[in-house]
C-alpha positions as CSV (number, residue, x, y, z in Angstrom):
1,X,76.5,108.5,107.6
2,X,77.9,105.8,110.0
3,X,75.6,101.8,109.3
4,X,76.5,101.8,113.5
5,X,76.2,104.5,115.8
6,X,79.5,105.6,117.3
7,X,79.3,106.1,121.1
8,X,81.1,108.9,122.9
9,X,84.0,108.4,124.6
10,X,82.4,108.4,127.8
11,X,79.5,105.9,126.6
12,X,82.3,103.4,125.6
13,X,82.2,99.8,127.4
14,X,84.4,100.1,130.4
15,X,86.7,97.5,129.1
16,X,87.1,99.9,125.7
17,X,88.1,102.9,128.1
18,X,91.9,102.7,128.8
19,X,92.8,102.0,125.4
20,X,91.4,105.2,124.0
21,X,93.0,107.1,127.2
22,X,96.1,106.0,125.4
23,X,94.7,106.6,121.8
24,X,93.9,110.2,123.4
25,X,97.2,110.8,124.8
26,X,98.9,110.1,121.3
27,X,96.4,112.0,119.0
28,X,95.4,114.6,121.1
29,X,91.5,113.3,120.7
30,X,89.6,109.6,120.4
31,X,89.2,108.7,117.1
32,X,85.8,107.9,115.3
33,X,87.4,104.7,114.1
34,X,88.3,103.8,117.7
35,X,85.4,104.8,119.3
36,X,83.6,102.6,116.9
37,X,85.9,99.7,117.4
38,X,85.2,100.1,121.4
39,X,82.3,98.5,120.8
40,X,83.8,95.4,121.1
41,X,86.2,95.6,123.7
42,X,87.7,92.7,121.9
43,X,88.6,93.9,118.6
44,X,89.7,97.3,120.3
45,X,92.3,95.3,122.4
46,X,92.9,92.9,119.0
47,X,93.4,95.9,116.9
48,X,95.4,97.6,119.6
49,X,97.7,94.7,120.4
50,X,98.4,93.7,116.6
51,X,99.6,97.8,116.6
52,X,101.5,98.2,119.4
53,X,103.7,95.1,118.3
54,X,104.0,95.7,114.9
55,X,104.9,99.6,116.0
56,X,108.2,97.9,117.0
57,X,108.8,97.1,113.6
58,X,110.9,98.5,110.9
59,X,111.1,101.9,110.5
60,X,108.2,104.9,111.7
61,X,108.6,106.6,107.5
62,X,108.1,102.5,105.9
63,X,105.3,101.6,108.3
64,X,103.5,104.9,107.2
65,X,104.3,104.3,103.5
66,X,102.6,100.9,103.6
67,X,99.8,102.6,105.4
68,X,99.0,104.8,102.7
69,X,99.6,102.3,100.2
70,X,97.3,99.4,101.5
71,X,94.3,102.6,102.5
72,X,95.1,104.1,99.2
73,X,94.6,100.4,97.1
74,X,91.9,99.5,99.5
75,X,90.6,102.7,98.5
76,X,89.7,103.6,102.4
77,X,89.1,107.4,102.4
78,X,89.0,107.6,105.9
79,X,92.3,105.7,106.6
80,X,93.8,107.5,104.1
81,X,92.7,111.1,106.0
82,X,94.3,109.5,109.3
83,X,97.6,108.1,107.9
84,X,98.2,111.5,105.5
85,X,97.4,113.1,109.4
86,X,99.7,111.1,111.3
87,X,102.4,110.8,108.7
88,X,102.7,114.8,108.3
89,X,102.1,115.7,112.0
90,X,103.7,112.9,114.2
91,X,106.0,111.2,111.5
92,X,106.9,114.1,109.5
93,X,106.9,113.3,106.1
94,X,106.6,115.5,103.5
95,X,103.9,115.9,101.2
96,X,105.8,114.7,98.0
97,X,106.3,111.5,99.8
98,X,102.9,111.1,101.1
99,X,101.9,111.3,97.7
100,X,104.4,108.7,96.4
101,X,103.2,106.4,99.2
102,X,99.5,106.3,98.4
103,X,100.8,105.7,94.6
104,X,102.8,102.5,96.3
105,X,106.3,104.2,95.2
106,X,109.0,105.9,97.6
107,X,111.2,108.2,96.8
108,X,113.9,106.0,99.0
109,X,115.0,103.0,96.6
110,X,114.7,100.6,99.6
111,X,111.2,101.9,101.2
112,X,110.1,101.9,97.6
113,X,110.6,98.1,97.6
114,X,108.2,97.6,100.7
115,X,105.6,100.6,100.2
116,X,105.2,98.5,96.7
117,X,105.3,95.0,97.9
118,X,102.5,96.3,100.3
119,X,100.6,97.7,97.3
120,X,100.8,94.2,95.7
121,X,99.6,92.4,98.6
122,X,96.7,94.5,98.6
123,X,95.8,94.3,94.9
124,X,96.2,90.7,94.7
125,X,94.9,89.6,97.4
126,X,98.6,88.0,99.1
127,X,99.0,86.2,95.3
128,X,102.3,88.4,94.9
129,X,104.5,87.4,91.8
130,X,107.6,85.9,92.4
131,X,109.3,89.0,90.6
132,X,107.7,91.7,92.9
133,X,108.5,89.0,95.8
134,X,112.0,89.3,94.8
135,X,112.2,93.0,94.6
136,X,111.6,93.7,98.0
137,X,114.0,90.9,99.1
138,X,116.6,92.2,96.3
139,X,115.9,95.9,98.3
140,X,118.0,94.3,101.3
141,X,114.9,93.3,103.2
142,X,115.1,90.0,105.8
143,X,112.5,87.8,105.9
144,X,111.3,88.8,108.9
145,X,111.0,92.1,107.7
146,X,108.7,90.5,104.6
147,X,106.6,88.9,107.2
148,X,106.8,92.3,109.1
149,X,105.2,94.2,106.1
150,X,102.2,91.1,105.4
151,X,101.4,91.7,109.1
152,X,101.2,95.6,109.1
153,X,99.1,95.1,105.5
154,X,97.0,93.1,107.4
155,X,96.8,95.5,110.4
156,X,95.9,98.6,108.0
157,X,93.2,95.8,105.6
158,X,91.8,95.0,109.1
159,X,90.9,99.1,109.6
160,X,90.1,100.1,105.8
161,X,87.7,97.1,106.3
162,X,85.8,98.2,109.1
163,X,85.5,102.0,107.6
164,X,84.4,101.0,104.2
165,X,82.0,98.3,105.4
166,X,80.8,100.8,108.4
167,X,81.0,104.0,106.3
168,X,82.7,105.7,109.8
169,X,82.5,109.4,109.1
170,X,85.7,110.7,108.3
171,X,87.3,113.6,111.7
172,X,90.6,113.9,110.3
173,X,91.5,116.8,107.8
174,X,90.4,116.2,104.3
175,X,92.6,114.5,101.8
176,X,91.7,114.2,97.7
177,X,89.6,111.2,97.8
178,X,91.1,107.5,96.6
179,X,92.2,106.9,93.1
180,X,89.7,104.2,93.6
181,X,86.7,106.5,94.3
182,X,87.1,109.1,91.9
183,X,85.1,109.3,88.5
C-alpha cells in the first residue's frame, strides 16, 4: 500500500496536468508513478525535463538496458514492471534481452559495455573502477556518451527512489520480482 495517497488524474494540481496529457498520449494511461509525482508540480516537470532531454540520447535499445539495469540493482519492482512494459511494447525488445539487461549484460558487445557500466554506477554508488571505467570507453563510447549514461542512471535512481521510499503500487503487468527482493 502507497505511504502517500495518489490523486486521480483529474485531482492532480493544475500545473501537473499537461504533463500527464503527454504521459497519457505515450502510454495509453497516467501512470501511478506520475500521478504521484504530480504532486509536486515541480519534480513532475524536473523529472519530465531530465527525460525528455536525455530521450535524445544514445540509442532507444541502450537507454532501456540501463533502465532495467539501474531498477533491477536498485531492486525497484515497480520500475522494473514499467521498463520490462515499455521495452517489449514500445521499444521492442525481446525477452532474452530484457532479461540480460536486468542482469547488467547485453547480448550486443557494445550495449553490454553501457548496460554494465550503468549496473556499476548503481552498485557502487558512482565509485566505478578504473577497469569497468575503461570498458565502456574501450566499447567505442565518447565521453559524452559516459556522461550520457551517469545522467540517465541518475534519471532511472531518481524514480526507483521515489517507488521504493513511497511503496507506489505497482499498474504495469507483473514481472518476477528483483534479484534483490527474493529469498
Amino acid at each position: 500500500m502507497s505511504r502517500i495517497a495518489i490523486p486521480g488524474r483529474d485531482d492532480a494540481p493544475a500545473e501537473s496536468q499537461a504533463i500527464l496529457d503527454n504521459v497519457n498520449k505515450m502510454l495509453g494511461f497516467v501512470p501511478n508513478l506520475q500521478r504521484l509525482m504530480s504532486i509536486s508540480p515541480n519534480a513532475l516537470t524536473g523529472w519530465a525535463a531530465l527525460m525528455g532531454s536525455l530521450s535524445k540520447t544514445l540509442d532507444v535499445k541502450t537507454r532501456d538496458g540501463i533502465a532495467l539495469a539501474v531498477s533491477e540493482a536498485d531492486a525497484c519492482d515497480y520500475c522494473l514492471a514499467a521498463h520490462s512494459y515499455i521495452s517489449t511494447n514500445l521499444a521492442k525488445i525481446p525477452p532474452e534481452e530484457i532479461a540480460l539487461n536486468r542482469e547488467g549484460r547485453s547480448s550486443d558487445p557494445k550495449r553490454l559495455a553501457a548496460v554494465a557500466f550503468a549496473k556499476a554506477l548503481i552498485e557502487t554508488r558512482g565509485k566505478v573502477s578504473d577497469e569497468e571505467f575503461g570498458a565502456v570507453k574501450s566499447a567505442g563510447w565518447t565521453d559524452a556518451n559516459i556522461v550520457e549514461m551517469i545522467a540517465l542512471s541518475a534519471q532511472f535512481l531518481l524514480t526507483n527512489f521515489m517507488n521504493n521510499a513511497v511503496q507506489t503500487p505497482i499498474d504495469f503487468p507483473a514481472v518476477e520480482p528483483a534479484k534483490a527482493n527474493a529469498a
